[in-house]
N, C-alpha and C positions, 0 to 999 in steps of 0.2 A: 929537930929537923935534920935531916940526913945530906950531910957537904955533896956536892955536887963540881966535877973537874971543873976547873978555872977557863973561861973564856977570852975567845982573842979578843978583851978590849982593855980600858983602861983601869980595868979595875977588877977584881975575882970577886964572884960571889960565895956569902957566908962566912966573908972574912971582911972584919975592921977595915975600911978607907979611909982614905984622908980627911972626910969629912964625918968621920965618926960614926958612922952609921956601917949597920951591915946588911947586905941587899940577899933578897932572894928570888928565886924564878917561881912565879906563879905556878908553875905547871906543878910543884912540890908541892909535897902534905906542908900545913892543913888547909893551903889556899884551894877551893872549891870553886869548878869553872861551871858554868850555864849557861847555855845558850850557842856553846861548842861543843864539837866533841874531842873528848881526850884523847894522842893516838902517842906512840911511839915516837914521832920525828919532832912533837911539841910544837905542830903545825897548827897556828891557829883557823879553824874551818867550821861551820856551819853544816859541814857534812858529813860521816864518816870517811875516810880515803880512801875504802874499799868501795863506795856507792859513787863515787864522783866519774869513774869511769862510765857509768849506766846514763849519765844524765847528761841534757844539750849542753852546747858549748858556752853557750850564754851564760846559764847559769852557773855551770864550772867555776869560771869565770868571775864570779862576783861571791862565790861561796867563800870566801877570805875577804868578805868585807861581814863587819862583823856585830849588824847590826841586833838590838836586843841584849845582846853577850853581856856576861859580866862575870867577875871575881868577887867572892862572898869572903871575908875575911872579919873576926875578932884581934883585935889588941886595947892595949892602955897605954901606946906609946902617947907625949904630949905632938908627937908631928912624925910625918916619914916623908918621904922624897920619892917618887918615883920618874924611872925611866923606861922610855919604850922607842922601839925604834917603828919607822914606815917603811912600808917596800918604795912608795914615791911619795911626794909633796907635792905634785899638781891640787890646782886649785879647780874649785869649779863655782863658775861664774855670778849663777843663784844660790848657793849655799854656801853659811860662811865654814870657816877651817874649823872653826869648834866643834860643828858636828860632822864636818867629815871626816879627819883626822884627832879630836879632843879624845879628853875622855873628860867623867864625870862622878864623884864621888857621893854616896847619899849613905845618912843615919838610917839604919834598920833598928824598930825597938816593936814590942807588942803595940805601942802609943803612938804608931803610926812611922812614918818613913821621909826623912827630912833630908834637904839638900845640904852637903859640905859646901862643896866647890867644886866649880869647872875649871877642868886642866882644858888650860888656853895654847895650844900649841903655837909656837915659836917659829915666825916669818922671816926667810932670807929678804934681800935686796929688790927682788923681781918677786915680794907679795905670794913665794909660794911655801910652804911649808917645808923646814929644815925635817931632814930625816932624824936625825938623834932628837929627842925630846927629853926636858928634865924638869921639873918644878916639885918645889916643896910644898905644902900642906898640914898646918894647923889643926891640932887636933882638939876636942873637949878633955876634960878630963875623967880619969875613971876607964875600967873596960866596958869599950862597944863594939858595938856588931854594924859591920860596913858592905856596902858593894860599890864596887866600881868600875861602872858602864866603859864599855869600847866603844872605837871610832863606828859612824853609822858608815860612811864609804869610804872603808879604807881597811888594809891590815894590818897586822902586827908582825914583825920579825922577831920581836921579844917585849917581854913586858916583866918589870923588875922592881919589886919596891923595899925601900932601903929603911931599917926603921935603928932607934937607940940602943945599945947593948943592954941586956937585963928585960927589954921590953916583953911583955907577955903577946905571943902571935898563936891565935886561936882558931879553929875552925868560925865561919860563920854563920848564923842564923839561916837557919831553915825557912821559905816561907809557909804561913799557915797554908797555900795551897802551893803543896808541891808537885803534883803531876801538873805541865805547864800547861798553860796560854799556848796555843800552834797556832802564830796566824802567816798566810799564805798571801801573796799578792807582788803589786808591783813598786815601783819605785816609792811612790808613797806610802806602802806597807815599811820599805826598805828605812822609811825617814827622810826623803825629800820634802821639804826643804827646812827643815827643824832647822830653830837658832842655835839646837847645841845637845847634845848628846843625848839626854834626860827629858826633849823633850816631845819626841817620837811618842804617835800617841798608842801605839803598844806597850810601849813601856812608862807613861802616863798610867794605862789601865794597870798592869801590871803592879805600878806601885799602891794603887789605890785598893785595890782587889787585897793586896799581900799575895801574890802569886808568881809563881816560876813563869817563864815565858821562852819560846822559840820563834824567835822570829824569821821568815822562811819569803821576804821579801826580796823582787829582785828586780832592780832596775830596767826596764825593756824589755826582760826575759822571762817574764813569767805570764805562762801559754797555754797552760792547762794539758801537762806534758803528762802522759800515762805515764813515765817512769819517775815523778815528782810525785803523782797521785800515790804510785805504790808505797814509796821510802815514808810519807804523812803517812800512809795506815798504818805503818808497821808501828809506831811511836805511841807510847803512852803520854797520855795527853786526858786534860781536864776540858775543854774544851775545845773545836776548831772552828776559825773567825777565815773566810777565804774572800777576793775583792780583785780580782784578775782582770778586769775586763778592761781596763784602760792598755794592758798587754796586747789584748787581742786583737789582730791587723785587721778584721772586721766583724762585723755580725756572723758572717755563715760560721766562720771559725769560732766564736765563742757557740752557738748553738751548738755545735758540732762536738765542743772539749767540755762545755759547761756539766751540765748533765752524767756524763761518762764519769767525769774526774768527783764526784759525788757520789757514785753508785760504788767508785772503789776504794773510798773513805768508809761507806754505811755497811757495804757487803764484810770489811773487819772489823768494824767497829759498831755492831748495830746498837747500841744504847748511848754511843755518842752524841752530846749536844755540837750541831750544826749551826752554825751562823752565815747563810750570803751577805754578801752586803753588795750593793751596788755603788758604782762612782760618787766620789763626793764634789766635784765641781760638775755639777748636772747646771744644761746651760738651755734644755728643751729642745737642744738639734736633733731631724731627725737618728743618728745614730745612738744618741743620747737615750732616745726615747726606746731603739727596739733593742739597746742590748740590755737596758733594763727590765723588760718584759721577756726577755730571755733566761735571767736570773729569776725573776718573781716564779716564772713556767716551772725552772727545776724545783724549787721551793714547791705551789702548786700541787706540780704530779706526785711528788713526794706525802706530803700531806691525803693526797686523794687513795694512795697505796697505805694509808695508815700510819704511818710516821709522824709521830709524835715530836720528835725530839727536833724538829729542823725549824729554823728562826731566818726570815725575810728581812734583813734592813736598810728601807732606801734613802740612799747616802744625798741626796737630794735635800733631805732635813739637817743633814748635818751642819753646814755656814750660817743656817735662819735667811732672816731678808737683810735685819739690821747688819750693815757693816762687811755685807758680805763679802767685796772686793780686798776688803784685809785680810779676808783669810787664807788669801794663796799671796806666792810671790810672782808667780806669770802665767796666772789663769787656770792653772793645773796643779800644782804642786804646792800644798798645804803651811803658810807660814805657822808658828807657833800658835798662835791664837786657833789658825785651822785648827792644826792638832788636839787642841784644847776643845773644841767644839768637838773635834770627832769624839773624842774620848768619854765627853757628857751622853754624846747621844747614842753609844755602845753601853756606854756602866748600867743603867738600868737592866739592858738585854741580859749581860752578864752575871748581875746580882739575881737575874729570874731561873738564869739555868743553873747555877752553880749552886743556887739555894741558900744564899746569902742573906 
């Protein structure tokens, strides 16, 4: 791996620290990023930094929260440490700090894709999130192949991991489906309100599938914005899963973006598998009911035009009856078991388009 100038902190990377270990910046060979894009400034983003000027403020905005993301990495070290810093430590109320600020380690093998550990990030006095992050990490033994999921709301100013001298540090596993997962939506695309990093149910599917993934969720801000639609077509992609409509300030507006922001995913991509999905805490208000008949319409007309490749799914089945009130944390926003349900009732869709 090729040294890299020493940084203003307490320690230089790729050189020997006091605690024995030598730390390197992800952004270096052979650590492989996904679900970012790589630029010059080592800016972690969600979006190119030549596209960020094209698109609303909102989302700007939350393209440095860095949900889906991950670092795909081989070694045989017995353990590594890693550090990462935050741009802040606010906390947010219904979500705990694990998945806004954590991260998340999992075994990548052909035999499927297992969880290490959750890095638990480290609380000041006032319960918010200390910006320097550091924890150690137990490894198996033997060379394996790892990834380690980012924060769902939050960024990174750097992200660093420290491993034994001698240790083998290898590029990581490919997944068998490498053109990603593109899924588009809102906060709950984004990973509201997961208990922790890993358990966003994109990246559920993701790990289930063995599949790359972009996750393209965004807090309030996602609107079905023509210069969002355009940057998704451009992208090589296995599939796109899209669920906007809890974004949209009402009905006229999603009929209005619904439809359009479809026609300029299909008009690049025509043999693209499409997936709508509509809301998952459907509650039978009227709103409830017509902006899901707004979804089903575009799906529908598409179908009527001969398109084959488009997939309807109303996110209504997704909680069941049993137990349903566990599955959000306040009405809206999906607790783990949510996610866990959504992801059941997506992997079928997905194992039918992908031909799985």
């Amino acid at each position: 791996m090729k040294p890299i100038e020493e940084i203003d902190r307490n320690f230089a990377l790729n050189q020997k620290t006091e605690d024995g270990l030598i730390y390197y910046d992800v952004w270096q060979p052979p650590f492989q990023a996904y679900g970012i894009v790589p630029n010059e400034k080592k800016s972690f983003c969600r979006f190119p930094l030549e596209v960020l000027p094209t698109l609303p403020e909102g989302v700007r905005s939350l393209a440095s929260h860095l949900a889906g993301a991950c670092i795909r990495f081989s070694t045989d070290a017995a353990s590594i440490a890693v550090k990462w810093r935050l741009p802040n430590g606010r906390h947010m109320p219904h979500c705990t700090p694990c998945a806004k600020s954590g991260l998340e380690l999992f075994e990548e093998s052909d035999q499927g894709i297992f969880a290490v550990k959750n890095l638990v990030p480290a609380l000041n006095e006032g319960a918010a999130c200390l910006t320097e992050q550091q924890t150690t990490v137990s490894l198996p033994q033997g060379l394996r192949h790892y990834a380690l999921y980012l924060p769902l709301y939050n960024g990174l100013e750097y992200l660093y991991i420290g491993f034994p001298e001698g240790a083998q540090i290898l590029p990581g596993r490919t997944p068998a489906i490498e053109k990603p997962l593109v899924f588009y939506g809102s906060s709950i695309t984004q990973g509201g309100c997961a208990a922790k990093v890993g358990s966003c149910y994109t990246t559920i599917l993701a790990r289930r599938l063995d599949a790359a993934q972009i996750n393209l969720g965004f807090s309030g801000n996602a609107r079905g914005e023509t210069a969002v639609a355009e940057y998704i077509a451009s992208l090589s992609m296995s599939a796109f899963i899209y669920d906007y409509d809890h974004n949209a300030p009402s009905p006229e507006h999603l009929e209005k973006t619904h439809e359009p922001f479809f026609q300029i995913i299909r008009a690049a991509q025509p043999d693209l598998p499409v997936i709508m999905v509509s809301r998952p805490d459907f509650k039978g208000a009227e709103q409830d009911i017509r902006q899901r008949e707004i979804i089903r319409k575009t799906y529908e007309n598409a179908r009527k035009n001969g398109d084959e490749n488009v997939y309807f799914v109303d996110g209504e089945t997704f909680f069941g009856t049993q137990d349903r009130d566990m599955c959000t944390v306040d009405g809206t926003h999906p607790t783990s078991l949510g996610f866990l349900r959504m992801a059941d009732g997506l992997e079928p869709v997905l194992r039918q388009v992908l031909k799985l």
